[in-house]
C-alpha positions in Angstrom: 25.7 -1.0 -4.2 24.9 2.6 -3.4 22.9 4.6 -6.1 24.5 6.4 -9.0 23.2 9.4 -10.8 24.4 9.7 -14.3 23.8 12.2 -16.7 25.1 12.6 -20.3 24.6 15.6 -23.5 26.3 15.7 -26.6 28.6 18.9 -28.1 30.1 20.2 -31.2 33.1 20.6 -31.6 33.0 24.6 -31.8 34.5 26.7 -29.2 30.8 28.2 -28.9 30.3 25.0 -27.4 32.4 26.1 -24.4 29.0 28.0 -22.9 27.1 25.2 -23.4 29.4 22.6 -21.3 29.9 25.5 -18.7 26.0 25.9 -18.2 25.5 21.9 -17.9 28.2 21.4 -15.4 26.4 24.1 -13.5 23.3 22.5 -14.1 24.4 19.1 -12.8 26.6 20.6 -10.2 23.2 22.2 -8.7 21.5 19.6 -9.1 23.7 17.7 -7.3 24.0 20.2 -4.1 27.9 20.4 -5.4 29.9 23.2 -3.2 30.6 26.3 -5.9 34.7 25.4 -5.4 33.7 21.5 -6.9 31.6 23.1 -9.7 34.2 25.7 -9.9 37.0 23.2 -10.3 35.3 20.6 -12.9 34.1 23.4 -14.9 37.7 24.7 -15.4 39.4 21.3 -16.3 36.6 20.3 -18.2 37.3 23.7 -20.0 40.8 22.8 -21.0 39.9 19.0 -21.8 37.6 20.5 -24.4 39.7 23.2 -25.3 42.0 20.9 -26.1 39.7 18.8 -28.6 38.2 21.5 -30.7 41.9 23.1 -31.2 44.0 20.4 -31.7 41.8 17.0 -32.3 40.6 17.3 -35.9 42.7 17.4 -38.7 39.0 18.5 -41.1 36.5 21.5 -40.8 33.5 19.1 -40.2 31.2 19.0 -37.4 31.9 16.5 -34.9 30.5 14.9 -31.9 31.9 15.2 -28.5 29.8 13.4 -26.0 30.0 13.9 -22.3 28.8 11.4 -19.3 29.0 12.5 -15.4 28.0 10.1 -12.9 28.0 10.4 -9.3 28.2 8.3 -6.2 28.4 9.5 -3.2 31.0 11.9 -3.3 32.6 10.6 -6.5 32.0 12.4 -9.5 33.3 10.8 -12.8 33.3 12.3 -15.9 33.9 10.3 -19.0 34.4 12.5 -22.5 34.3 10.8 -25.6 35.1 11.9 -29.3 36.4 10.9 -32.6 39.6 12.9 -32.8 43.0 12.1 -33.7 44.5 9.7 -31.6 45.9 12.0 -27.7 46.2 10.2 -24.5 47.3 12.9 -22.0 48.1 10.6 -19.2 51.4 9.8 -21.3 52.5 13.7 -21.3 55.2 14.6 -18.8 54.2 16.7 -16.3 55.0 19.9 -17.1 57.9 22.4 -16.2 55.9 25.2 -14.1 58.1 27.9 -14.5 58.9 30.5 -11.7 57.9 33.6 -13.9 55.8 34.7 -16.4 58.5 35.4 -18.4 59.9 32.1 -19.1 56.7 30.3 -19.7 56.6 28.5 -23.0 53.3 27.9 -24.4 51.6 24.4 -23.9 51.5 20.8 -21.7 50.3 23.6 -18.5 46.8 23.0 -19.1 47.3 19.2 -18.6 49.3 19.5 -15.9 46.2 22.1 -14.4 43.4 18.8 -15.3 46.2 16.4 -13.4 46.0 18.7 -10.3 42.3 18.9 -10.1 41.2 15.4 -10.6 42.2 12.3 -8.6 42.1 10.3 -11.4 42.5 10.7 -15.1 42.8 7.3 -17.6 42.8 7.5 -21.2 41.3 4.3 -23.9 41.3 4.4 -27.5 38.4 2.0 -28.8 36.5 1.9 -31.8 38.0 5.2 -33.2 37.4 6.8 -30.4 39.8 8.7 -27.8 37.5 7.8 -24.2 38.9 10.2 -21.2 38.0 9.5 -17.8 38.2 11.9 -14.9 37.6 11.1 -11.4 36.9 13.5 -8.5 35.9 13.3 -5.1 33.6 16.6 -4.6 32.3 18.8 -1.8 28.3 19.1 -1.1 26.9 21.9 0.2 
């Protein structure tokens, strides 16, 4: 079994968190001699995944816990987020209609389709009250 690297923080769910995820993806990316387009890429889905958590995943004003794990092998990365929000498994969305124009873009479902085109894999568990998404992605080293 080769060896695997994990690595795992804890946010709030506040969109001032955003910074924080961006600067530990960086952080891990480096540390794991990822190429700037793999760091580049997992930063911007991980964005929308946790976009999409603070805006739409709590129905209160409380603080909540959004815990992150990354784990690599080789030239796997997987990324497991993890938080306590309503129910959303956005494996189950349809792909969305990418419009020709700007003009007749309606808002919404792009994002997921964006995460679904930069990850090879993306599962989705509910357990224990939790919503658990996996991403998997196989990444560049420099």
């Amino acid at each position: 079994m080769a060896d695997q690297t994990c690595f795992a923080f804890e946010l709030t769910n506040r969109s001032s968190e955003l910074s924080t995820l961006c600067e530990q993806l960086e952080r891990i990316g480096e540390t794991l001699k990822l190429s700037r387009r793999s760091i580049f890429e997992i930063n911007l889905a991980m964005d929308e995944i946790f976009t999409n958590i603070i805006s739409y995943g709590f129905t209160d004003q409380a603080e909540h816990a959004v815990r992150v794990c990354v784990s690599a092998d080789s030239d796997r990365l997987t990324l497991v987020v993890e938080d306590d929000g309503v129910p959303f498994n956005p494996v189950e969305r349809l792909t969305a209609h990418v419009p020709d124009n700007v003009e007749s873009c309606r808002i919404g479902g792009l994002g997921i389709h964006l995460v679904k085109n930069l990850v090879d894999e993306i599962s989705y568990r509910r357990c224990g009250g939790k919503n658990i998404l996996t991403l998997k992605k196989t990444v560049e080293k420099t």
